[in-house]
N, C-alpha and C positions, 0 to 999 in steps of 0.2 A: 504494500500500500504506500510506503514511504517513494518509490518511481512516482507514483500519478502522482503524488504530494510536487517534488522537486523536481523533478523534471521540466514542468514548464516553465520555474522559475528560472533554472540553471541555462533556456534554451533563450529566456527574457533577455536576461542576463549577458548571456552570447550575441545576443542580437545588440545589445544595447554598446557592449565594444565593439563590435564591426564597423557597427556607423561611428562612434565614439574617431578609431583610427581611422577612417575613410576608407575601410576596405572593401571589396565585393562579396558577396555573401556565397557561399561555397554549394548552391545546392541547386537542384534542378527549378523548371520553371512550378508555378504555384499547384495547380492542379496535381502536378503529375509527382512530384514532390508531397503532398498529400496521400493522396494516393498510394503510393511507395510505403508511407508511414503506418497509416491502416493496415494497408494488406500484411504489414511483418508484422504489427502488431496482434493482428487475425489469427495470421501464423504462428506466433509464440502460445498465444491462447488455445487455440485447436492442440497443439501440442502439450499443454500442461491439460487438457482437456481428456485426451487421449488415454497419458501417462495414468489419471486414477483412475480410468475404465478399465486398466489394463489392454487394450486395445495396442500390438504391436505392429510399426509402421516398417 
């Protein structure tokens, strides 16, 4: 529970030095970037999901 807590603080955060130095921000365009994020997300989930079904992949 402590990721969904700091995680979006720690990515706030990131974002907030990027511009701070004037850098470019390292990631795909917004959607698809999104996207990307969910679906691993999904995936990690499905996977701990799995594991206490005993369900072997």
């Amino acid at each position: 529970m402590k990721e969904v807590v700091f995680s979006p603080i720690i990515w706030v955060i990131a974002g907030f030095l990027f511009d701070l130095l004037r850098v470019s921000i390292p990631a795909p365009p917004v959607s698809a970037g999104v996207t990307e994020v969910d679906c691993v997300y999904l995936g990690f989930k499905t996977n701990k999901w799995d594991s206490c079904n005993g369900v072997d992949l």
